[in-house]
C-alpha positions, 0 to 999 in steps of 0.5 A: 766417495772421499775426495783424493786430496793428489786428486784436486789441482789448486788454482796456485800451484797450477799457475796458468790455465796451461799449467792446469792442463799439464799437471791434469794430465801428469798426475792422472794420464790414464784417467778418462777425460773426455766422452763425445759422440762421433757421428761418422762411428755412431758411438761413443768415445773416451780419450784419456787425459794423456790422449788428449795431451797427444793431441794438444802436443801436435797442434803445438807443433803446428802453431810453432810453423806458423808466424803467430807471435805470443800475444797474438789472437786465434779464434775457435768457432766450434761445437762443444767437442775435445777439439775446443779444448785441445785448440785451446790449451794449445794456443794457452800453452804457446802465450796465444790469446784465445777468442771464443765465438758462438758457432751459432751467432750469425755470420756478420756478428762472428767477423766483427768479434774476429776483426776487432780481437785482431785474431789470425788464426781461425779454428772453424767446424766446416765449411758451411759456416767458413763459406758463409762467414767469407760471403757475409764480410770479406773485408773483415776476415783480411787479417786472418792467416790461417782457417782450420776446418775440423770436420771438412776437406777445405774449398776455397769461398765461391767469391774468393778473388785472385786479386784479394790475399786468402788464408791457407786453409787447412784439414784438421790432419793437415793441420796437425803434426805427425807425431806427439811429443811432451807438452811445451812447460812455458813456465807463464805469467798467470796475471797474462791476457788468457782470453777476450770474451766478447759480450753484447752487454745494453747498447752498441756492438760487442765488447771484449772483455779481457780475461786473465789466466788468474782470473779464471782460474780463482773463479774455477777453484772457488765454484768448485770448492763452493759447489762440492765438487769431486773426482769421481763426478761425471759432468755433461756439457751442453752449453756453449763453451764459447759463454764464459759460464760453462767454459769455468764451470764446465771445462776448467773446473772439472779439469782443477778436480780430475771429473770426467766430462761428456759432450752432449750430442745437441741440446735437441738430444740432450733428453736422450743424452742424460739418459745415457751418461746418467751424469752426476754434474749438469750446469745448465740454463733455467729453460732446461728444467722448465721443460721438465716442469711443464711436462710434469704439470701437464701430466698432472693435469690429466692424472687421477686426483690421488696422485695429483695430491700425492704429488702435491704432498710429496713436494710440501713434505720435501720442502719442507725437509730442504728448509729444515737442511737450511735451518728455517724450519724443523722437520713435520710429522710428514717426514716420516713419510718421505721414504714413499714420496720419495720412491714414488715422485722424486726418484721418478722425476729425477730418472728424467734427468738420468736418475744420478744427478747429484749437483744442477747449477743453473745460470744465465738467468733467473730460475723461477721459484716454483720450478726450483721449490719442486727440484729442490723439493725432490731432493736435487741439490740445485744452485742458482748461479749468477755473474758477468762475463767481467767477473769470470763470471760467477 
């Protein structure tokens, strides 16, 4: 499909990751933006980009009760989910900085980052992990004033003290206001702080580092310009978007060319899940197509000799058709053949991965040779990635 020009959002005229947002949603409002899984329905859900604006609009009003000043930090400690988006654009909107943490991470590492970001506000998934986090290091939490809970009614910890001054905690219908109203138009600075992204890096406690609007934004427009990116794609997101890998490759980007996203149930259900919303886009980890590898070898392994040199074939026909793309090579006699390997093997084994995928990127770390040469073999366009959280991180 022909890429519609009104469709992609250049990181210049966007200005700030807010300003993205709001003309994301100002020039295709009906256009669904967003799928997830809603657990208490047990069914899949769309909200449309000015659905989603409705609901950035009433967290912004509730943000404008607060005392937070512009500058000032909130953390979100969330699944991937529209609710980190809708937190995030939010607070962007309002000259907030945001920081983003692993909801995985223990509990002692989550209130360092929130005590040395200085963040004052908390958007946490339930109350597990807030009870958990309090337990950990009361200490480190002094500072923040608000904790919203997405999922549960709050409880106050079971340590908590009369004589220690607590957050007000927060439902997530508590916490947001009634009605939606237009997004605030703030008109920022994109050389602004947008976000301190904390990394282990080699030695010592994590370190923040400090991102701005522009930052990512040039990187979001340059890996999808890079990548190929289309309106028409659909993406599935797995990978935390609290890295800042999938947070421009997999939110900021996809929102610069309109692609409609899906959230992952779990990575436990991602097999499941790419079946079902058979996604053009997947940025992913190189653990993801290993397991697929080594399921393929270990089939093979017990398969008759016919079709272990059929697919042993298939993969040295397709190699060499994907060097001859780069211009290493010319096509073999065999190429004649790829129509039957590519029946019999690729589209198989591509079906694992939902059958339309049309663009794997794969990052945080190294991806083994002979498990890209087999993908890239098969006809899947399969990019290594590689940067640091400094650089954006692409």
């Amino acid at each position: 499909m022909e890429q519609k020009q009104s469709d992609y959002i250049p990181a210049a005229l966007a200005g700030t990751l807010d300003g993205l947002f709001r003309e994301r949603v100002n020039r295709t409002p009906d256009n669904i933006g967003y799928t997830y899984y809603d657990r208490k329905e047990k069914k899949w859900v769309d909200l449309s980009w000015q659905e989603m604006a409705d609901r950035v609009s009433r967290w912004q009003a509730a943000l404008e009760k607060t005392d937070l000043e512009k500058k000032d930090r909130i953390a979100i400690c969330l699944k991937n989910s529209p609710e980190w988006v809708i937190a995030d654009q939010a607070a962007l909107a309002s000259g907030l900085v945001v920081v983003p943490l692993y909801i995985d991470d223990r509990p002692d590492n989550i209130a360092y980052v929130i005590h040395d970001s200085g963040a004052k506000l908390l958007v946490i998934q339930n109350n597990k992990i807030w009870q958990n986090l309090f337990e950990s290091s009361p200490a480190a939490l002094k500072g923040i004033q608000h904790v919203i809970l997405i999922e549960d009614e709050p409880k106050p910890p079971t340590t908590a003290t009369d004589d220690e001054p607590s957050p007000r905690l927060w439902s997530l219908q508590e916490w947001m206001a009634q009605d939606a109203r237009p997004l605030l138009e703030r008109g920022g600075d994109g050389d602004e702080l947008a976000t301190i992204v904390y990394t282990s890096g080699t030695t010592g406690k994590p370190k923040g580092v400090m991102l701005s609007h522009q930052n990512i934004l040039s990187i979001s427009e340059g890996a999808g310009k890079a990548a190929g990116v289309r309106s028409d794609q659909t993406l599935l997101s797995f990978l935390p978007l609290s890295h800042t890998f999938e947070r421009s490759c997999g939110y900021y980007t996809p929102m610069m060319w309109g692609m409609h996203i899906n959230y992952a149930r779990s990575v436990q259900q991602l097999a499941d899940d790419l079946l079902t919303i058979k996604p053009n886009v997947l940025v992913s980890v190189p653990r993801i197509f290993e397991r697929v590898y080594e399921r393929i070898q270990s089939q093979l392994t017990k398969a008759p000799a016919i079709k272990r040199g059929i697919f042993k074939q298939a993969v040295k026909t397709g190699w060499r058709n994907f060097n001859a793309q780069q211009g290493h090579c010319r096509r073999g006699p065999s190429h004649l053949l790829w129509p039957f390997f590519k029946k019999k093997v690729a589209d198989n084994l591509l079906a694992k991965l939902g059958g339309n995928l049309e663009l794997a990127i794969s990052g945080g770390a190294a991806l083994p040779q002979p498990v890209a040469k087999v993908f890239l073999s098969m006809g899947l366009n399969l990019i290594q990635g590689y940067g640091m959280t400094e650089s954006s991180p692409v």
